[in-house]
Each structure stands twice: as C-alpha cells, then as structure tokens.
N, C-alpha and C positions, 0 to 999 in steps of 0.2 A: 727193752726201752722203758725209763719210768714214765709216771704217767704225766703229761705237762703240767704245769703249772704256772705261775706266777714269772718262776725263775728258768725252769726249764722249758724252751720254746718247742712247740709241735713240728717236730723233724720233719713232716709232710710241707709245711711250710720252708723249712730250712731248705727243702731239694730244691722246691720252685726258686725258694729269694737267688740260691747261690750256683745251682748246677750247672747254669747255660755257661756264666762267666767265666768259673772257675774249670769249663772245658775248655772253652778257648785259651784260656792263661796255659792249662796245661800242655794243649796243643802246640803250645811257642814254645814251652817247657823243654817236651820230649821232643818235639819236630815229629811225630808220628800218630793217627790220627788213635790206632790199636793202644799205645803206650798212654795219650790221653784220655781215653775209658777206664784204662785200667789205674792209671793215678787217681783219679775222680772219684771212681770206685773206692780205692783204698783212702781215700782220703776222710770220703764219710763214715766208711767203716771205725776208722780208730776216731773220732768223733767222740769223749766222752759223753753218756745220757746226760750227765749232771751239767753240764757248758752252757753257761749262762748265751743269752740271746744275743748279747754287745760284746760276746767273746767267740762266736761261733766263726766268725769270717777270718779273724787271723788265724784261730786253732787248723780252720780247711786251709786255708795257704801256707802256715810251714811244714803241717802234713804234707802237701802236696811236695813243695821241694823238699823234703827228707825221704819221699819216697821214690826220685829220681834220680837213680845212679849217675854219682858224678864224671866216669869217664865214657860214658855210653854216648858212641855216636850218634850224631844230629845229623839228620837228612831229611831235611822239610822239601816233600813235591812241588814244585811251583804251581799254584791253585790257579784257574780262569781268573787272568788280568782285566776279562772287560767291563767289572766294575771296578778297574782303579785307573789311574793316573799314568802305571810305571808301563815302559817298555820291557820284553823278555830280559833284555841282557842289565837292565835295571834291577830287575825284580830280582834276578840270583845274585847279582854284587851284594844286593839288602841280606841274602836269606845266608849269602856265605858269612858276611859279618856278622848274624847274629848264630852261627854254628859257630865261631869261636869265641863265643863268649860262656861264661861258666856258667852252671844252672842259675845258681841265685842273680847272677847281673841278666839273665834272661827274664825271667820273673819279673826282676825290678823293671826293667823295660817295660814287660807285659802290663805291667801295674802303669805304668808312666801313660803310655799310649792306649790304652785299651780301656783302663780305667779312668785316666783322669787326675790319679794320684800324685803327689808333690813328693819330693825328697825324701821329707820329712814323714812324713806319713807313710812313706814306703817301706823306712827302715824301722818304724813303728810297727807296722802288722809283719813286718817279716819277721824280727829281730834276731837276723841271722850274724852270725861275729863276724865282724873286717866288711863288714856291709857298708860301702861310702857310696850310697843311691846317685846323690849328684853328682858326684867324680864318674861313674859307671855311664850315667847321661850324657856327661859330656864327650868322654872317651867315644861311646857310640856315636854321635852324633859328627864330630868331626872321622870317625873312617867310615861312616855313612854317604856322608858328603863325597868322600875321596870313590866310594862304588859306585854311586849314581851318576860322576863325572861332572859333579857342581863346582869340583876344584882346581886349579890350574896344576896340570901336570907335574909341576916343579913347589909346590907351596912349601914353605919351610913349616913342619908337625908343631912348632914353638910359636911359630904367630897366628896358627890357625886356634891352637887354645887359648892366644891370649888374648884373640878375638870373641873366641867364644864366651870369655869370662867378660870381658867388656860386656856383649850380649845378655849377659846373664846379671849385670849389674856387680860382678862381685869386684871390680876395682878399686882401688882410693882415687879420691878427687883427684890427686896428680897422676897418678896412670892413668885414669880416663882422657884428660888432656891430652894427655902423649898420644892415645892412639888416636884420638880424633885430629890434631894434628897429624899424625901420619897420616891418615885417611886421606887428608886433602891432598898429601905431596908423592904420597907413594898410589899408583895404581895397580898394583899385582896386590898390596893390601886392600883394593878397593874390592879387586875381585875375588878375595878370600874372604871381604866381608857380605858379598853379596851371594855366594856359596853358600856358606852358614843360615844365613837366612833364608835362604830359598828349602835350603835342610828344613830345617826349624819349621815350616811352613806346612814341605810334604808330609813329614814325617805324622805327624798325629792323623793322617788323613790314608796312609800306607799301610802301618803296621796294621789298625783293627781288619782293614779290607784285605789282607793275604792271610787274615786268621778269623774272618767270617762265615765259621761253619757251625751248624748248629752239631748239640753233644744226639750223638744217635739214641731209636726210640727205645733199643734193648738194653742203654744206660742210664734210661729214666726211669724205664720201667722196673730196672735193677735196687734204685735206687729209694723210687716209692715202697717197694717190699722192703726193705730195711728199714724203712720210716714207720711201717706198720706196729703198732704195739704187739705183744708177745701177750698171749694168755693166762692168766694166771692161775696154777694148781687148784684143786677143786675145794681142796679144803682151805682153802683161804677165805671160799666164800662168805660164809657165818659173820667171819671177822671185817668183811675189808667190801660189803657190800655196795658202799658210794663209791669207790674206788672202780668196783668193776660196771657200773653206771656209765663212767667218765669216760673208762678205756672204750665201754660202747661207741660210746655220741663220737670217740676219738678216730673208732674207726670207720664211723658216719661219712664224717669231715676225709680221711682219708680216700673213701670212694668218688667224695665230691670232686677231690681234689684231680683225681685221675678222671673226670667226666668232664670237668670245666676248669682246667689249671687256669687260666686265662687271667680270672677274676681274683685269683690269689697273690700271684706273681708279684714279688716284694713288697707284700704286707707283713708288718711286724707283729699286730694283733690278730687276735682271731677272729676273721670276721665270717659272716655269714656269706655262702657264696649266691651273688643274685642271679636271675637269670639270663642265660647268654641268649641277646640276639640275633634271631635267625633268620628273621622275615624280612628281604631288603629293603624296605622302609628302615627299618629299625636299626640294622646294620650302616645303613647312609646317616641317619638320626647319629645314632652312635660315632660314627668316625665325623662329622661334622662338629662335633659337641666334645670331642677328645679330648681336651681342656679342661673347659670350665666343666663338664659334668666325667672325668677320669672315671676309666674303667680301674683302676687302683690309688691310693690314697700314701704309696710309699714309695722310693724308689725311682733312680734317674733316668731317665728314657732318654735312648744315644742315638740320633737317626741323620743319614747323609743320603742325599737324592739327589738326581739327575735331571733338570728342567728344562724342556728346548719348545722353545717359541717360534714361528714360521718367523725368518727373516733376521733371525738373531742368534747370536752363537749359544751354543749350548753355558749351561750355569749348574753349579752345586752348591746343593744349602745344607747345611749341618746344622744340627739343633741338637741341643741339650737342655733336657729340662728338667727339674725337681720338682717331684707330684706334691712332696712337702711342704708341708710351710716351711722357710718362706717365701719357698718356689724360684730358686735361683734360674736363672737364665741366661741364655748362651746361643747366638745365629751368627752363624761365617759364612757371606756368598759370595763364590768364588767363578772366575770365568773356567771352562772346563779344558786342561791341557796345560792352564799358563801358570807358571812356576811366581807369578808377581805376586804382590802384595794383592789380599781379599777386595772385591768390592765394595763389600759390606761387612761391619761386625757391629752386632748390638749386645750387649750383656747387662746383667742385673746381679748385685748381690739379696736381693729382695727385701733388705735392710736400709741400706742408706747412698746406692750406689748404682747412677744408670750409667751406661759409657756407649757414647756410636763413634763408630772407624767408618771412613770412606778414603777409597783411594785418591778421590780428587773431589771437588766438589760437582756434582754430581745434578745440580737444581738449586734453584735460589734456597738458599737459607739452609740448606744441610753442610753441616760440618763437624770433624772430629772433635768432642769435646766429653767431658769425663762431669757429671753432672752429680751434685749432694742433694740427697734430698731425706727428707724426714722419712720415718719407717712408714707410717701409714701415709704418704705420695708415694714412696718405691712400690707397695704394695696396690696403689690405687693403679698403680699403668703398666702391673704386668700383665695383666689381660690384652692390656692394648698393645704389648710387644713380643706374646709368645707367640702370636700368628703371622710375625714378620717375615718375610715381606710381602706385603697383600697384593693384590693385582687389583686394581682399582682406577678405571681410567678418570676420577675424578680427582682424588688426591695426590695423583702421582706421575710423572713422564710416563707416556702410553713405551718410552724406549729404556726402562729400568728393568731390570731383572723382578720376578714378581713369581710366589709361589702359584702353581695353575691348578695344584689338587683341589684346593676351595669348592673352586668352579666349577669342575668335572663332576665333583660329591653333591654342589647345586642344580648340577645341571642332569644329571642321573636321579635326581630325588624327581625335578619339575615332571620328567619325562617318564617315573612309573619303572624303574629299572628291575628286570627280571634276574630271576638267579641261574647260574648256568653250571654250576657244580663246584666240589671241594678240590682246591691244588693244596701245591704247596710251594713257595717262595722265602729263597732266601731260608732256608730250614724254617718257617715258619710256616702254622695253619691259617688257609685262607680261602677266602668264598670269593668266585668269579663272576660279576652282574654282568649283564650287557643291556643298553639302549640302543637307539639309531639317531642322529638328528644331521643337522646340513648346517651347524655354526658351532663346530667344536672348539676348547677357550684354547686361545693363541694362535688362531689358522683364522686364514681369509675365509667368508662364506662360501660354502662349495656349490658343485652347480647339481650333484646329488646327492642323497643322505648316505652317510658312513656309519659305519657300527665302532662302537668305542665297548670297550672289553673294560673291565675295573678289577684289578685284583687288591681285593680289601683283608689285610692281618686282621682275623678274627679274635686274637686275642688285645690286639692294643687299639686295634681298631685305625692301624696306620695305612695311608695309601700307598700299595707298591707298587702299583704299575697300571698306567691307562695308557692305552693303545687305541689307536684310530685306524681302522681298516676299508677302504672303500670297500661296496658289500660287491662283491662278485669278484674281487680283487685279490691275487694271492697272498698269503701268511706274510711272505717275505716283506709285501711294501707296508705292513703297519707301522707307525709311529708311535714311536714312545714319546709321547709328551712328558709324560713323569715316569721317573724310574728308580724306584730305592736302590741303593747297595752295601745298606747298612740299618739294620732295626734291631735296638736291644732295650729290656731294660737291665741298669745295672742299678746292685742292691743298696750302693752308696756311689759317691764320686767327689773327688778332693776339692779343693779350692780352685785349681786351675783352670778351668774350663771357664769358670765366671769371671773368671778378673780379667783386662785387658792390659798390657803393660803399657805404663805412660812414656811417650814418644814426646821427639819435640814437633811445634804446632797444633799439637790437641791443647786447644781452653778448657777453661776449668769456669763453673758455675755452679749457683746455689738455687736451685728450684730450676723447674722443666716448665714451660707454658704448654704447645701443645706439641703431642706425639707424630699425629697425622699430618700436622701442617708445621714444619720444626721452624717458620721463618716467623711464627709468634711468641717473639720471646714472653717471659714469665715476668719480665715486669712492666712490659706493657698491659698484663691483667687490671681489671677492675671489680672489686667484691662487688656481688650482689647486692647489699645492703646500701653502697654507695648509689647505686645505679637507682635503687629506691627514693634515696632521698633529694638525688639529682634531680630526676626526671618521676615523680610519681604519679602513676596511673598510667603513664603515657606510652610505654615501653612493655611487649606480651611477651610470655613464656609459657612455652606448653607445660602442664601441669600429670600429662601421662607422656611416656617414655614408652617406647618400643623394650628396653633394659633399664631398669630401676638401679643398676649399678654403672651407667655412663657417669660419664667426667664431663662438668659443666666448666666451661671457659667464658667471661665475658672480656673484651677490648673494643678499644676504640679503633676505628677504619680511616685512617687517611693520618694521622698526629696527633697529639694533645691536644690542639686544638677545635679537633673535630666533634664534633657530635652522632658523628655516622656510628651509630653501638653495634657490633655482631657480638650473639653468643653463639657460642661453637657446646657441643656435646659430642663427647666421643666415648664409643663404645666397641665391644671385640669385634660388634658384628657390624654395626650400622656407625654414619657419623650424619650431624642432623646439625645444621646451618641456619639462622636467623638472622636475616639482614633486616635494618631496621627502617631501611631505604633502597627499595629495591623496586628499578625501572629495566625493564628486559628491552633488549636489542633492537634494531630495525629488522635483523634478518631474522628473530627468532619471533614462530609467530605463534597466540596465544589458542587454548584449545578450549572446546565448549565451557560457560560457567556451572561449578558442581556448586554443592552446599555441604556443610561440615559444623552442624549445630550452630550457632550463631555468624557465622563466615559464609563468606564465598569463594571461592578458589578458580583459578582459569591454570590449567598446568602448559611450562614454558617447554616447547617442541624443540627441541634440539637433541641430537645427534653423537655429540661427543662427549655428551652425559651415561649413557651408559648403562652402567645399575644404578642411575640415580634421577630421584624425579625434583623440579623445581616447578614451586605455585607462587604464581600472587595472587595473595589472600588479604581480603579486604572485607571491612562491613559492608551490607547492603545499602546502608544510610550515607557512608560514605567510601565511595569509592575510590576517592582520588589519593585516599591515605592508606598506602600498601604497602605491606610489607613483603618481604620472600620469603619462602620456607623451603630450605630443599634436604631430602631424605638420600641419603647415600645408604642402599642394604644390597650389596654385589650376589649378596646369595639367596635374595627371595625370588619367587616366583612375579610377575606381571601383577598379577591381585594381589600378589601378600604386598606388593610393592604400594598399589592405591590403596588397597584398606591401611596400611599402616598410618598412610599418608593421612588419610583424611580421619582418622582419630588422631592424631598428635594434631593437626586445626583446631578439631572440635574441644581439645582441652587447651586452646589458649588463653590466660587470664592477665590479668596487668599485675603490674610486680609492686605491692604494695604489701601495708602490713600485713593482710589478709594471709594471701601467697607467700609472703618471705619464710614464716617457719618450712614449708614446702619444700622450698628452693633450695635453701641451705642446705640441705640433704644433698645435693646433686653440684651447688656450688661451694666449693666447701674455699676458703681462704688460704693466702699460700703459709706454711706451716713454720714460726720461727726457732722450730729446732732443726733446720735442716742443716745440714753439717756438721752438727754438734753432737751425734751419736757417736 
C-alpha cells in the first residue's frame, strides 16, 4: 500500500466508507451470503493503491460485477420477512425475478433500491456496455408488480409499460392525454395504474429489507489487514525517514480504526477518532443530539422503523439524511401493511427546496405543497424537519402518527438508565439500558411500573428497539414501541430520495412561514423592525433562547386588522410562544406567583399541555397588563422544564432600538431570492 496522501485516501477509511454497502450490493449480486464475502473481498483487493478518493466507489462496483460469473446460479434464501411488508409467497415471486435478471441489471437494481441512485448515475459508476439502467427499472418493475400479484391477471405487457412511462414522465404532451383520457374510460387500465404504483411504493422499501444483512466480522477483519500498510525494507530508512513516520501514525489510525470504527464511518478526511460513549448518560446525550451534534460529518444515513402507539395502528418512518452540507432530507410515513399512498412525506434539497406530501389533509392548514425558498431558509428549518415527526401534544393532533424514540431517550436520561450489557442488532453494535417507570410514551398510565429495555446502535447512535415489559411478566408480552428494521450509513446517495415528484393538487409557494404550526402562512409574517416602529417599547421579547439558533416568526392573531401580535420561535428541540394578549380560561386555573428578575409569572395548570408550560407574566407595578409565555421542550425534565422557563421571563426586554440589533439575529426577514436559485 503507498503511503496516503493527498490523493491517495487511507484504505482503512475506504473499508469503513464502502464495505457494509458494497456487501450487501453484492449479496443481491451473487444471491449467496459466501459468494458475497468473496466478491467484496476481491473487489478491494484489485483496488489500485494509486485510486484517487472520488474514484474509489466506482473502481469497487465494476470490480465487484466483473468478478461475478455471468451464468452462475442465483439462489437467494428467503431472509426473516418480519421486518418487511411482504408475505412468503410475495417475497420469492420478488427473489425469483430478480434471479433472472443478469448480473449488471442486478446491480443496477441494487444501486436503484439500496442506494438511492438515478439512472443516470447508475450507468455512470457502472459503465458497463448496453447498460440501459432505466429501461432495466422499468422492465423490473412491471414483472415485479406481476409477482407480488398488484396486477390483473390478464394485463396486456404493452399498457402496463406504457403506463409506467406515463409514471415515469417520459411521454409527450399528446400521449399523456391519451392515457389520462383512458384512465377515466377504461378501468382494467385504472387497475394497471394502480398496480404500478403501489409497485413503485413497495419497492424501495422491499428490496434493501430482504438484503439487510451486515458483511460478516472475518470479512472486516480481512479487509482492515489489507488496508494496513506494508513495511518498508530496512535500507530505505536513511532515505525515506518521514515517510516511515507517516506509515507509523498510519498504522496508529489503523488500530483506532479497528477499536472505534463507529466514529469514522464515511468520513472522507482524516479525522481524528473522538471518544466513544460508554457511560449511559452519555450514550442517551449522544443518540438524542444525533443531529445536530453527528457522530460523522460524511455520508447518508438510511434508516426505516416500526412505531406503534396504544390504540393506533402501527406506522413506518423512513428517513434519509445527508450528514453533509447541505444536509438533504427525506421522511416517508407510512401506515404499516397498507399498500396506499404515505401519510406523510417531507423532503429538503438543502438548497432551495422543501416539499410535504400528505395523503389527505390531515389538520387545519396542512397541505401538499412544494415550497422555494432561498439557500439560507432551506438551511435555516432543516433542523426543524430532520426530527419529523415529533410527538408533541401541543403542536400537533394527539391522533397523528409521531416518532416515540425522542421520548423513550428523554424519558431513559430523566430516569437515570442503567447499562445491561453489549447485543447486537440488525448486524450492528449495540448497548442495552434498562429503566422502570408506570408512563411509558404512547401507553395509557399503568397501574404498575414496567421495565423498558433500550437497545441503542453504538455506532450511529440510532434507536433500535425499546420494549416495554411489565416487570414479572414474561419475554413474550413486551412491546415494541419502536423497532428498526433498517440502519445504514451509505457512503453517498443520488438525487432521488430528496425530490418528491410533482403531482397534481400539490401548490407551489415561495417562502415557508412556520414549520410547527404550517397554518401560518409566510406572508402573514411581520419584520421585527416593523413591529419596532409600529408599536415601540410596548411589545417584549426575550433576549436569551433555550437555542441561540431558533427561528423567530412574528404575525398578527385574528387579520390585518388586529393588533393581537404572537411571535413564534421554533427550534429542533423547543418551540416558545408570545402572546401579546393573553387571558387564560375559566376552567384553567392559575398556580402560585414566581418571580423571574423583573416579572412575575402565575404558570397556567392544564392538562393537555403536556411538555409544555404556559405563564402569565406580568410587572409587579402592573398587573393587568399580561402577556403569555409558553415553552414547548417535549424532552426536558420537570426542572429543566421551569428553569428554562423562568430565564427566558427574566430576559424579556421591549423591542426597540436598543434590542433590535439583538433580535434580528433570530428574526431574520423573508429572503428575496427565494426561487431564484
């Protein structure tokens, strides 16, 4: 091996970015779990030293299909369906169609489904000759449909493609017509197009989960020893003493690399490996903070779970995310079983582009609609969209589908959670906490405490599995509230995953008002600066933030005409409400008077508040002039809950010239290049 440099990337890195992926591609490959070690294997081996760093992923993938005999039987086992969707006799019509397909259109598949890759891109890193990726897609896609039994028994093979190309967009405006016309007149083409899409739907969701096995440890291990540097003859030393420095430190990093891969895993620089989290504090800290504080700085994380709430059918959430700038995003939640259209889809190109799908309108003001917005807005609310969808009884129907890991990692930190030993899940390394409590998140109050098990990926720091077990109650009746059945990270991933394709009924806008609350729209906003000159001195704003990087909103409450001002502040973790006129309930009744540096505060008792506290807060001098304050933080503790509270009082100031340089920072105006990128 030469020694890295500049241009030649640290092979030790190259196993972590590429090894996991490029087993599982080759698992689809060969159909055999033996014949994929040994692809993998050989793939790194012929691996030129000299292969530049942005050349290494295509050189392993046409290795890999050049080193799979083309007429060598495919006999993929049918894997444990019970993290997918398919039934037995589903899952081999899928596995028989993809054994007669030829290496390369396997591949391209792999790449398609697995990875995320476009057509285009596929026949880019292959560049295998008579490679037509999207013809190979579609091809698969309608005898897919025909194995899973999405199709009508009698479909004529001609309207099912020319359905699919309609789907696909690739018609001219007069053939579009025609089939949409047919669509209305013909019903055997309604059910051919309803086929397709229900295809289209499972599919990205099927393929990675019957080829979700990790690459075994004797082909990492194999793998790290050929990434090792080679020593150099003795008499070189005289000559080539930095050199044999560098291969030191190199094979430094190599040991790290095999102590804490964790922290490496598709990083394209060399970074320094930190220390891995061990103490469950730290480990909950960490997988809470997963985000905004990433355990890697490269690389797409592909992750699909399994959510069930007392009283409501189970749900699956997919998420894709880019650790990179500009951190593209991608959430599809789906009910579990049902072949319809998602619940939900949110996605971000991180540039200029937010898009939400919902199957129907869903709560006032939510609707499908494809949003432009300036780089720095896209930028500014994906914080606030890579934790979607929150579980928050105050922003949100208590009867929406809502991620419940949050809660379980909040409610496992409040409670002191103990460590209970190293598994392993889903081929991945993981540490087991356990707590007790009697209000676990999504179950009615019990009438005695349970034990909830947490099995936390020590490397991404993802949650795979919380189980609720009454304590003296057998194994069998736990509850999987949350249950991964898909964690990767991949080394890149195409355009596809981020884009939503335009439908009809989704609107089109320019600027987003707020994220949390989508029935405020963006141009009922008001700058801050207005709101100064309007009303000055008269109107507070707290001046400290729970997160110095919330997203401040000002509008008016009731029309244009109103004077009623709320500023909204939203953030990943908290959202923080100022009513400028706020008179609490007859039934809601008020709780002792606190103080909070020049304030007084009475907090508003109620019930279906949640994680979230509401004060009116008033001067001592004058009381009758109150405003509200309410803190929405689903994930702190009771006290983190009032200390927050009553420092965001204590920094309230009037919004005047003083404050505005301040504020501006937090209320930033909406941007007029949006749509113009």
């Amino acid at each position: 091996m030469s020694i890295a440099d500049d241009h030649t990337p640290d092979r030790s890195r190259l196993v972590y970015r590429y090894h996991e992926r490029l087993y599982r591609l080759a698992l689809l490959l060969s159909g055999a779990p033996k014949a994929a070690a040994a692809l993998t294997e050989a793939a790194f081996r012929r691996l030129p030293a000299d292969t530049p760093a942005d050349a290494a992923e295509p050189a392993l993938l046409r290795a890999l299909l050049a080193g799979q005999p083309p007429r060598q039987r495919w006999a993929f086992a049918t894997p444990d369906l019970s993290h997918t969707t398919l039934g037995a006799t589903q899952a081999a019509g899928l596995l028989a169609e993809l054994a007669a397909r030829t290496p390369a259109a396997r591949l391209a598949l792999g790449l398609a489904y697995i990875a995320g890759s476009a057509p285009d891109e596929i026949e880019a890193l292959l560049a295998h000759p008579g490679l037509d990726a999207a013809a190979e897609l579609a091809a698969f896609r309608a005898a897919a449909a025909r194995a899973l039994g999405l199709l009508p028994p009698d479909a004529d093979i001609a309207e099912v493609e020319r359905i699919d190309r309609w789907a696909e967009g690739q018609l001219n405006e007069a053939d579009q017509l025609a089939v949409r016309r047919d669509l209305i007149e013909r019903a055997d083409l309604r059910a051919v197009r309803d086929g397709l899409l229900a295809t289209r739907e499972l599919l990205p969701r099927a393929i990675p989960a019957l080829f979700a096995a990790a690459p075994p440890h004797t082909l990492t291990e194999k793998l790290l020893k050929l990434a090792q540097p080679r020593r150099l003859p003795a008499r070189h030393l005289p000559a080539r003493r930095a050199q044999l420095a560098l291969a030191a430190g190199i094979l430094l990093l190599a040991a790290a690399i095999v102590a804490v891969p964790s922290w490496l895993a598709g990083r394209a620089a060399r970074p320094s490996a930190p220390a891995t989290a061990t103490a469950p504090a730290d480990m909950i800290e960490a997988a809470i903070h997963r985000f905004d504080r990433p355990p890697v700085s490269e690389g797409v994380l592909h992750e699909l779970y399994r959510v069930e709430r007392d009283s409501q059918p189970a749900v699956l959430i997919e998420r894709w995310y880019d650790y990179a700038s500009p951190n593209r995003l991608a959430i599809r939640i789906s009910a579990e079983g049902s072949d319809g259209p998602p619940l939900m889809q949110v996605s971000s190109d991180g540039r200029s582009l937010v898009q939400f799908r919902y199957d129907h309108a869903r709560s006032f003001g939510e609707e499908s609609v494809d949003i432009q917005l300036s780089q720095g807005e896209a930028q500014a609310v994906v914080p606030l969209l890579r934790g979607q969808p929150i579980v928050s009884s105050f922003a949100r129907d208590s009867d929406q589908p809502g991620d419940l890991g949050p809660l379980f990692l909040a409610q496992a930190r409040a409670s002191g959670a103990r460590l209970l030993g190293q598994t392993t899940l889903l081929g991945r390394p993981a540490a087991l906490l356990t707590y007790e409590t009697d209000a676990p998140p999504g179950q009615p109050r019990l009438s005695q405490p349970a034990r909830v098990v947490l099995t936390l990926d020590t490397q991404m720091y993802a949650l795979l599995d919380a189980s609720v077990l009454p304590i003296g109650a057998a194994e069998g009746t736990a509850v999987h509230a949350v249950r991964a059945q898909q964690v990767e990270l991949l080394a890149q991933a195409g355009a596809a995953p981020f884009t939503l394709p335009t439908e009809p009924g989704v609107a089109s806008r320019i600027g987003i008002g707020s994220v949390r609350f989508p029935f405020i729209d963006g141009n009922e906003q008001l700058t801050i600066d207005a709101l100064a000159l309007r009303q000055p001195g008269s109107l507070l704003a707290p001046l400290a933030l729970p997160d110095t990087r919330m997203r401040g909103i000002a509008f008016k409450n009731g029309g244009p005409t109103s004077d009623d001002i709320v500023l909204l502040y939203e953030g990943e973790f908290q959202n923080i409400i100022l009513l400028s006129r706020f008179r609490p309930g007859a039934s809601q009744q008020l709780g002792e008077e606190q103080s909070a540096g020049a304030f007084r505060y009475r907090l508003v008792a109620n019930r279906s508040f949640g994680g979230a506290l509401a004060a009116l807060v008033y001067r001592p001098e004058a009381p009758s002039r109150a405003i509200g304050v309410i803190l929405n933080d689903e994930l702190a503790t009771d006290a983190e809950r009032q200390a927050r509270l009553s420092a965001l009082i204590a920094s309230l100031a009037p919004i005047d010239d003083q404050t505005l340089p301040a504020l501006r920072q937090t209320f930033q105006p909406p941007d007029s290049t949006a749509g113009k990128s």
